[in-house]
N, C-alpha and C positions, 0 to 999 in steps of 0.2 A: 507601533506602540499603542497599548490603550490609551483612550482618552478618560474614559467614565471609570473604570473601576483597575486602578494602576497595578492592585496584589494580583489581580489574574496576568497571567501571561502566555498570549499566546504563542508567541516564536521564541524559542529556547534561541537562547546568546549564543553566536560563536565561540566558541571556547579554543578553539584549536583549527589552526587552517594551515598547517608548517608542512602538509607531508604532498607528493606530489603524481597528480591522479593521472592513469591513462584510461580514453573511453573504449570500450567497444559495443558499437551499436552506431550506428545514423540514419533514425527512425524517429519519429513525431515524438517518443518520449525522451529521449538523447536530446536532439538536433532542437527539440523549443521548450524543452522543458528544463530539463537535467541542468544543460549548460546554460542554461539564460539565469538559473539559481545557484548555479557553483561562481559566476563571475560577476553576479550582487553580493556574494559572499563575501568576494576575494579567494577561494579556492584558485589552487595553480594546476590547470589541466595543461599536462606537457603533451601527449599525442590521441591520436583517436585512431580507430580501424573498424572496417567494417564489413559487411560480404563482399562489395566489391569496391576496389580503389578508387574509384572516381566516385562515387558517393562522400565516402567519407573525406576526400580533397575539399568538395562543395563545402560539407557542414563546418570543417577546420578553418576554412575560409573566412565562417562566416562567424567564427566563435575567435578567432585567430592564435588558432591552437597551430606551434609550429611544428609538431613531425605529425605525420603520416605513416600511416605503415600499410604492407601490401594485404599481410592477414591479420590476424587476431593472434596468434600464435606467436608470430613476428611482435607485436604490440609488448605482450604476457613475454618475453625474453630481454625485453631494453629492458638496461639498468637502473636507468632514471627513474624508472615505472615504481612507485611505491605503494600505492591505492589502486587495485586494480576493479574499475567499477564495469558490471557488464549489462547491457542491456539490451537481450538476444531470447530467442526463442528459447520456451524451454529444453525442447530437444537437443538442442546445442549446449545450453552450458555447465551441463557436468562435465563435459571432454575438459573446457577452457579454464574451470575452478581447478581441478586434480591437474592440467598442467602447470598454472599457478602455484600451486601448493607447493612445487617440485623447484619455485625458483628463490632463492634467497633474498634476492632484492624485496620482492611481493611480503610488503606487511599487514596488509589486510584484504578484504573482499568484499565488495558489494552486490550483489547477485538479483536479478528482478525474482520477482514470485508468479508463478509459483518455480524453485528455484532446480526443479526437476519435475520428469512426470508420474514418477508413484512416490509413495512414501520409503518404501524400500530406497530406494534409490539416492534419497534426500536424508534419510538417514546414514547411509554408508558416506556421504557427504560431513554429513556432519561428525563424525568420527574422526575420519582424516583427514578434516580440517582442526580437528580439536590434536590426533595426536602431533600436526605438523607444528602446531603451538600459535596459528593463524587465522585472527578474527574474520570470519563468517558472517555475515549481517545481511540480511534478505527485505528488501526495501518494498516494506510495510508500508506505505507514504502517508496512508488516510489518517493515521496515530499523526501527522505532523498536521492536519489539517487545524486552522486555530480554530473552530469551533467545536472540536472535538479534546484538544488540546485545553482548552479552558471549561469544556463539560468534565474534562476527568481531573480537575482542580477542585472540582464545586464539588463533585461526588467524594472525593478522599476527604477531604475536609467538612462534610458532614454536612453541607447546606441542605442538600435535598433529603435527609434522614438515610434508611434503609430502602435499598433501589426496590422497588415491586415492580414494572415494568417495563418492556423498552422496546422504541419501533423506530425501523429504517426503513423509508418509502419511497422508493428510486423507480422515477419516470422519468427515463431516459434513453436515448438512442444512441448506442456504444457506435465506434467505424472498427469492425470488427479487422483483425491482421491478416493477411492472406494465411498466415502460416498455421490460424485457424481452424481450414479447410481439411488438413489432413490427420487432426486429432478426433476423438469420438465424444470430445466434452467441451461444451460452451460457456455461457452463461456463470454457472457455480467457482470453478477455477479460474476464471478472470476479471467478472464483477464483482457476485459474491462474496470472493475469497475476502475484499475489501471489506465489508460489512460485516462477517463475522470476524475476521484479526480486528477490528476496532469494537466491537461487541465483548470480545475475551479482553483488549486492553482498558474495557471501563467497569466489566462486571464481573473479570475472572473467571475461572474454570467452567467449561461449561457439563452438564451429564447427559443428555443425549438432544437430539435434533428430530423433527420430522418434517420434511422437505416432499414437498408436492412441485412437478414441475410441467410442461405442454411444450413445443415447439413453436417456437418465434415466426408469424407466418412470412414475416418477409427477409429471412435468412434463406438463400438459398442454396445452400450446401447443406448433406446430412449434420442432424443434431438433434437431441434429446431433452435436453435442458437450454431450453430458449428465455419460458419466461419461469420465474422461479420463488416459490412463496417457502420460507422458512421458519419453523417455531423452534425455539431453544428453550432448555432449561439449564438455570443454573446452578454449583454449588450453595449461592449465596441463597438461592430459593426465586431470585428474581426469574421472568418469563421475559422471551425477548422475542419478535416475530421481524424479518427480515424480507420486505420483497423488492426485488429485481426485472420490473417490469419494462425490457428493451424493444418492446412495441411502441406502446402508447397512443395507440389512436394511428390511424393511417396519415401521417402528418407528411407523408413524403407526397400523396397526390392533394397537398392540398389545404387541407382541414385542420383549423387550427390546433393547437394542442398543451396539455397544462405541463411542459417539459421542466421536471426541476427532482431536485432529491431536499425531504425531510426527514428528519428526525425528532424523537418526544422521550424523553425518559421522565416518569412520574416514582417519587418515590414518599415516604413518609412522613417529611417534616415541608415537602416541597416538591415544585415540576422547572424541568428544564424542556425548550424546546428550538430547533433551530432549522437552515438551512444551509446545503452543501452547495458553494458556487461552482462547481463541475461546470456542470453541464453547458453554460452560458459562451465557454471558450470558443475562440482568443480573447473576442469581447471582456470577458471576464468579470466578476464581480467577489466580492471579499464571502465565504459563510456567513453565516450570524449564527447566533444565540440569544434569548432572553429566558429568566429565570425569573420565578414568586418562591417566596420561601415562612416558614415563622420567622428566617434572619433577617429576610428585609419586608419584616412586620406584612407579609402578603400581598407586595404591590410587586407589579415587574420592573425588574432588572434590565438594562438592555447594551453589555458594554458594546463599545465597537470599535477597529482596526482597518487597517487600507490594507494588507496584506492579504494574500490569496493562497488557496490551496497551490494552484497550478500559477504560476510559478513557485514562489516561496516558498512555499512547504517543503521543497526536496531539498534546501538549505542543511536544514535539520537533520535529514536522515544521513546524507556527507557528513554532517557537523560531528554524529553523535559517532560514528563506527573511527574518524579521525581520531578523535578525545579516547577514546579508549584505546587504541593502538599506541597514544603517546603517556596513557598512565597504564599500561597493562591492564585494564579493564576489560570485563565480558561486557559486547557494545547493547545496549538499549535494544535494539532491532537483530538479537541474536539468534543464528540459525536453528541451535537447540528448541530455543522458545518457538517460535517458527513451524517444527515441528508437529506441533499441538492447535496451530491453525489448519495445517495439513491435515491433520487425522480430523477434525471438524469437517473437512469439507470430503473426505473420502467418507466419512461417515452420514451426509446427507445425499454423496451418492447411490452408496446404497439402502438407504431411507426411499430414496425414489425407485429401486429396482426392487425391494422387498414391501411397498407399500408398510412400514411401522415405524416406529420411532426408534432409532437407534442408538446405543451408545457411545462415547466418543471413547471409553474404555475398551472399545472392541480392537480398534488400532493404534492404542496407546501402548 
């Protein structure tokens, strides 16, 4: 909870915890993330599955989630299974949604992002899921970070006037997934992706990008987009520059280094600025934010909360795709909208293969 300024809120309330989830995945974001925040919630995860069976036995173990299943297929058929969340390779979970879609029990879907690997694909996705009548929600998570959660409070409600700028400055050193290795894009669709969906979720539509990118020099597999500097522009007029720097200084033989991700948005009546606790995990620390404004007569601001991205935050994304599925609601984090983060980042794609700014209306 805040302590200093109680109207901001960083962690949306449970609202709904009645329906019950089976996982598949047992991987660093499943196994210490996902479920260490479904069972602070009270969320009822009934089974787990994963590539192979004895993995996912270990992590059920240790979550003490009681079935197992031998596939993920096997998982996506129990009838218990009502919340089906998956947290797998892209390449894999179109087959796992579209067999979902096919099962009555399955009333909703949580899917990681990016939730396929073209746009094509993720839109035939989102169709029929739409014609099966079956919430789609594509777990956006950075939208649940509280310092981001509380900057898009302060923005809607006028503190900082009309946005005119915005920056997201990420010095950090990702542990890239093996599964990685055998796509031909790095960087942009899996860090990236993170900074512009929370870029669209504070400043709205964007109209095109221009994305400069170089190779990450201690990535050693092919890739293209290693380190990644982006400029947007938006409907609203505001400018927003994004970089994704997963170098940072040769910190691995040695040499110290300034490992952290900020943020700044300056707008007309006022500045907000903060930082994202990523990077510091398991250790862990909460984000911040402080804010000056005319509201508060030009001095800073500085609420603060014990809560964290990692874990906490993926509370919310559960919280909100549940709550919709029990009032018939399109979920917060919906696949449709989803969408239009995808075509931002296909569109800084090819910003870096055609060297110019491109528009996000080219794959809209």
């Amino acid at each position: 909870m805040m302590s200093d300024v109680p109207e901001l809120v960083p962690d949306p309330p449970v609202r709904c915890k009645d329906f019950t989830i089976g996982a598949i995945g047992a991987g660093f974001i499943m196994a210490d993330v996902q479920l260490a925040a479904y069972r602070s919630a009270g969320f009822t995860v009934h089974a787990l599955a994963s590539r192979t069976q004895a993995r996912a036995a270990e992590v059920a173990a240790r979550w003490d989630i009681p079935v197992v299943h031998a596939t993920p297929e096997a998982l996506i058929e129990d009838e218990r299974v009502e919340i089906l969340d998956i947290a797998f390779p892209p390449h894999l979970q179109p087959a796992l949604i579209r067999h979902a879609l096919r099962q009555p029990h399955i009333k909703g879907i949580l899917a990681q992002k990016p939730f396929a690997l073209s746009l094509d694909d993720a839109r035939a996705l989102v169709e029929e899921a739409e014609a099966a009548g079956k919430p789609l929600s594509i777990n956006q998570n950075m939208r649940y970070d509280q310092s981001i959660r509380v900057l898009k409070q302060l923005i809607d409600r006028g503190e900082l006037g009309e946005i005119v700028t915005a920056t997201i400055d990420m010095r950090a050193v990702p542990h890239w997934q093996e599964f990685l290795r055998d796509y031909d894009r790095l960087t942009l669709v899996n860090m990236s992706v993170h900074h512009l969906d929370a870029l669209r979720f504070l400043l709205g539509e964007p109209v095109d990008v221009y994305t400069a990118a170089r190779t990450d020099p201690r990535t050693a597999f092919p890739h293209t987009d290693g380190i990644v500097a982006s400029t947007i522009r938006f409907e609203s007029g505001a400018l927003a520059v994004s970089l994704e720097d997963v170098w940072t200084g040769p910190i691995e033989r040695g040499v110290d280094s300034d490992v952290r991700i900020r943020w700044r948005v300056e707008g007309t009546a006022g500045l907000a600025q903060g930082t994202i606790g990523w990077p510091d995990y398991p250790e862990g620390s909460p984000s911040t934010l402080r804010y000056s404004s005319e509201g508060t007569g030009g001095r800073w601001e500085e609420p603060v909360w014990s809560t964290r991205w990692f874990p906490d935050g993926f509370a919310g994304v559960m919280e909100q795709l549940q709550y919709a599925v029990a009032h018939g609601e399109c979920p917060e984090l919906d696949a449709r909208d989803n969408l239009r983060t995808m075509a931002l980042v296909e569109a800084a794609y090819r910003s870096i293969e055609e060297r110019r700014a491109v528009p996000v209306a080219e794959f809209i």
